[in-house]
C-alpha positions in Angstrom: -29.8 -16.8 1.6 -32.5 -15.1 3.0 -32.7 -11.0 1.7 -33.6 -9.7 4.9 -31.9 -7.5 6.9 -29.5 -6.7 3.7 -27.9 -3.1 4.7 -24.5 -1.6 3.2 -22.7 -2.6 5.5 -23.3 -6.5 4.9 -23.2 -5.9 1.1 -19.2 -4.1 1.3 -18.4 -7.2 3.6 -20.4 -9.7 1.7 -18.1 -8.1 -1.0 -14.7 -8.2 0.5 -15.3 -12.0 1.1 -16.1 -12.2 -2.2 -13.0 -10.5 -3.6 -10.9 -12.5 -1.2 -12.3 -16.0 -2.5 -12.5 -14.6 -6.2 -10.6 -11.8 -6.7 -11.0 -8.2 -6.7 -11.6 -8.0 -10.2 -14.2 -10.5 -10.2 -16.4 -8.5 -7.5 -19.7 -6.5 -9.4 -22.9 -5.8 -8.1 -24.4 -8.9 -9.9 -21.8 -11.2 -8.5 -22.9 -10.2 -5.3 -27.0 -10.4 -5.3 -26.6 -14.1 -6.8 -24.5 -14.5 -3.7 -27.6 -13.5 -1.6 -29.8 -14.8 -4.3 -32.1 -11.7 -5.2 -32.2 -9.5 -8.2 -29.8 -6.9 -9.2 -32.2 -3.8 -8.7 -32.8 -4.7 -5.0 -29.4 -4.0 -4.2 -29.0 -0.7 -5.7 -30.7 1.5 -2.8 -27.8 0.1 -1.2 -24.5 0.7 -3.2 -24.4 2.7 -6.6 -22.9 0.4 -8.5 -19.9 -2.1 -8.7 -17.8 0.8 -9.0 -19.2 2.5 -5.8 -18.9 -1.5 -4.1 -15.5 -1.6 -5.1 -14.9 1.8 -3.5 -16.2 0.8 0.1 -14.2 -2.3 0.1 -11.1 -0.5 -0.6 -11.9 1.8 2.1 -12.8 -1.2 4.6 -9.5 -2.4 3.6 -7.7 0.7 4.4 -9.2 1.0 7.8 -8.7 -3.0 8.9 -5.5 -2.6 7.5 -4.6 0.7 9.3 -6.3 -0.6 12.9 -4.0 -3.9 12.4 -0.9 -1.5 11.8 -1.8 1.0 14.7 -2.1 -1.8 17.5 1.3 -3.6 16.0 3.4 -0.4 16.4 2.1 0.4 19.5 5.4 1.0 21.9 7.7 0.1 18.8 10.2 2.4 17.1 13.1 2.7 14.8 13.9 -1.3 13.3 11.4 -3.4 15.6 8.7 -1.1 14.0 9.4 -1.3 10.7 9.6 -5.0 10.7 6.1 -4.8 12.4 4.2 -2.7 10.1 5.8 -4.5 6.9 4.5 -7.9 8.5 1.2 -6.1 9.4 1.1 -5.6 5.0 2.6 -8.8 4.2 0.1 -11.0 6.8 -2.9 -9.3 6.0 -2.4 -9.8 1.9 -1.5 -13.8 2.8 -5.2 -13.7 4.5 -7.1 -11.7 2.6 -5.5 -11.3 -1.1 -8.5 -9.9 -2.4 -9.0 -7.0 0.2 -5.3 -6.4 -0.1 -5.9 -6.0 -3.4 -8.5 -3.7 -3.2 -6.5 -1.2 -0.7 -4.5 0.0 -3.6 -7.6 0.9 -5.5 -6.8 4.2 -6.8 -9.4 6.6 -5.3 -10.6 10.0 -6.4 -8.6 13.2 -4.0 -11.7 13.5 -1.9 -12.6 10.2 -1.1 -8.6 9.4 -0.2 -8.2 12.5 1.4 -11.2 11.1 3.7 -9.9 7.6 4.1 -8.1 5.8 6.4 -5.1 5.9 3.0 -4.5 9.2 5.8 -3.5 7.1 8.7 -1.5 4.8 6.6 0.9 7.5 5.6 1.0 9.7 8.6 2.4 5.7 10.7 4.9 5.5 7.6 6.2 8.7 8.6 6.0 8.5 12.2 8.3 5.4 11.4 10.9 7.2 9.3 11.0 10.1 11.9 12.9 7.4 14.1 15.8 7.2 11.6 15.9 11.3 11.3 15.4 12.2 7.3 14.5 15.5 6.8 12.6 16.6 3.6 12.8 15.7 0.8 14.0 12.3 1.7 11.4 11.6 4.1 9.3 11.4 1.1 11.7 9.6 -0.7 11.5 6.9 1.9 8.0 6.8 2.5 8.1 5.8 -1.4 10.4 3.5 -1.0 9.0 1.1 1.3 5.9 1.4 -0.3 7.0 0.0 -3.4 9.1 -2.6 -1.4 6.3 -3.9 1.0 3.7 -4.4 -2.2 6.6 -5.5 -4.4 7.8 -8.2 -2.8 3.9 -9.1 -1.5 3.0 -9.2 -5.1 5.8 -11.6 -6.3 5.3 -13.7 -3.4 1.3 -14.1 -3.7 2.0 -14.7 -7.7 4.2 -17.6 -6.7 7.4 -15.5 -7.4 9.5 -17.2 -4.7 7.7 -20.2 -4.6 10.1 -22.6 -6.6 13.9 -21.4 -5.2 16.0 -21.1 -2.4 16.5 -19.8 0.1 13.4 -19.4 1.8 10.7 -16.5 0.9 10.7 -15.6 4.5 14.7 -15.5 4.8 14.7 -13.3 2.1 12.3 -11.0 3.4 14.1 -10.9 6.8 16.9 -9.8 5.4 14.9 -7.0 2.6 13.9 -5.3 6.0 17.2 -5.6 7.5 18.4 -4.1 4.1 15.9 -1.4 4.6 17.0 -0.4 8.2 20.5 -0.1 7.5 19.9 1.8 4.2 17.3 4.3 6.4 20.4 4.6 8.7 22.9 5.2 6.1 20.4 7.4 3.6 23.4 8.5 1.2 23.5 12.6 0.8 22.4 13.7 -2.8 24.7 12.8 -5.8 25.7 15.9 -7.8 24.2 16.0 -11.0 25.1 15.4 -14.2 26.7 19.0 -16.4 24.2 20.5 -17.8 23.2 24.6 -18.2 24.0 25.4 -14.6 27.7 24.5 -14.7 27.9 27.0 -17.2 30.1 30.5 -16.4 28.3 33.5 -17.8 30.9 33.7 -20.2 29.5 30.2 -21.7 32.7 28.1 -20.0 32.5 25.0 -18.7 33.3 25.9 -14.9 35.6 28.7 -15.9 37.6 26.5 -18.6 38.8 28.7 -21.4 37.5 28.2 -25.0 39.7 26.3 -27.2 
């Protein structure tokens, strides 16, 4: 492959190919200049290091991943969009594992704070505001379908649900009808256990006499 015209911008996406075809982990600086068969140094007045390529992948990933989410909830609200911006996660992780991957890179607060990681959440909770959660369980929410949407993803790209029935996609049909009638039904905080608060100030157990 010719070395002309290399820029940053064809390196991150050289690089996101790369990660998709051979994993996230696999992606380095030197993986990618055999790729366009020059030497290592050339490519370093264009990214850092693999580190810094890694980075700028994750954050193309983001902001594919956020444009894809944006146009599928666009005139959608309460269960229709959830469904669609869980599918937008699911579809784009079936076609691109490696990119997928690399969304959940863990980012330093300034560079997330910058990203399109921004957009991602602000769409999360511009979902949950259709099923009326106040705070703290808005957050709670936001949580859990995080960990639903890339927990069930993950299983299901390792081949989790590959060798029973029913269906993977049954089940995940009804893990988002789950979801919408839980966000409906969010149950009102359980009391917690006794401890020091249930105390009387004369040391009682709610105003129980001593034995």
């Amino acid at each position: 492959m010719a070395r002309a015209g290399l820029s940053t911008e064809r390196l991150v996406r050289a690089g996101a190919e790369l990660a998709d075809e051979a994993g996230f982990d696999q992606v380095t600086v030197s993986a990618l200049a055999r790729r366009f068969d020059v030497k290592v140094a050339s490519l370093y007045s264009h990214v850092k290091s693999s580190q810094d390529l890694k980075t700028r992948i994750a954050l193309l990933a983001l902001e594919e991943l956020a444009d894809r989410a944006a146009d599928a909830l666009a005139g959608r609200a309460g269960r229709d969009a959830l469904f669609a911006f869980a599918d937008v996660y699911r579809d784009y992780a079936r076609a691109h594992p490696g990119r997928y991957t690399a969304a959940r890179l863990r980012l330093d607060p300034e560079t997330a704070a910058a990203s399109a990681g921004v957009r991602h959440s602000q769409m999360t909770r511009a979902i949950l505001r259709g099923y009326d959660l106040a705070e703290p369980d808005e957050t709670h929410a936001v949580r859990l379908l995080g960990s639903v949407f890339h927990g069930y993803v993950d299983l299901e790209l390792s081949g989790g649900f590959s060798h029973s029935a029913p269906d993977s996609q049954q089940s995940w049909t009804r893990v988002l009808d789950a979801l919408d009638a839980l966000l409906r039904n969010w149950p009102t905080p359980a009391r917690p256990p006794y401890g020091p608060q249930d105390r009387t100030q004369d040391g009682t157990q709610d105003g129980t006499q001593r034995r």
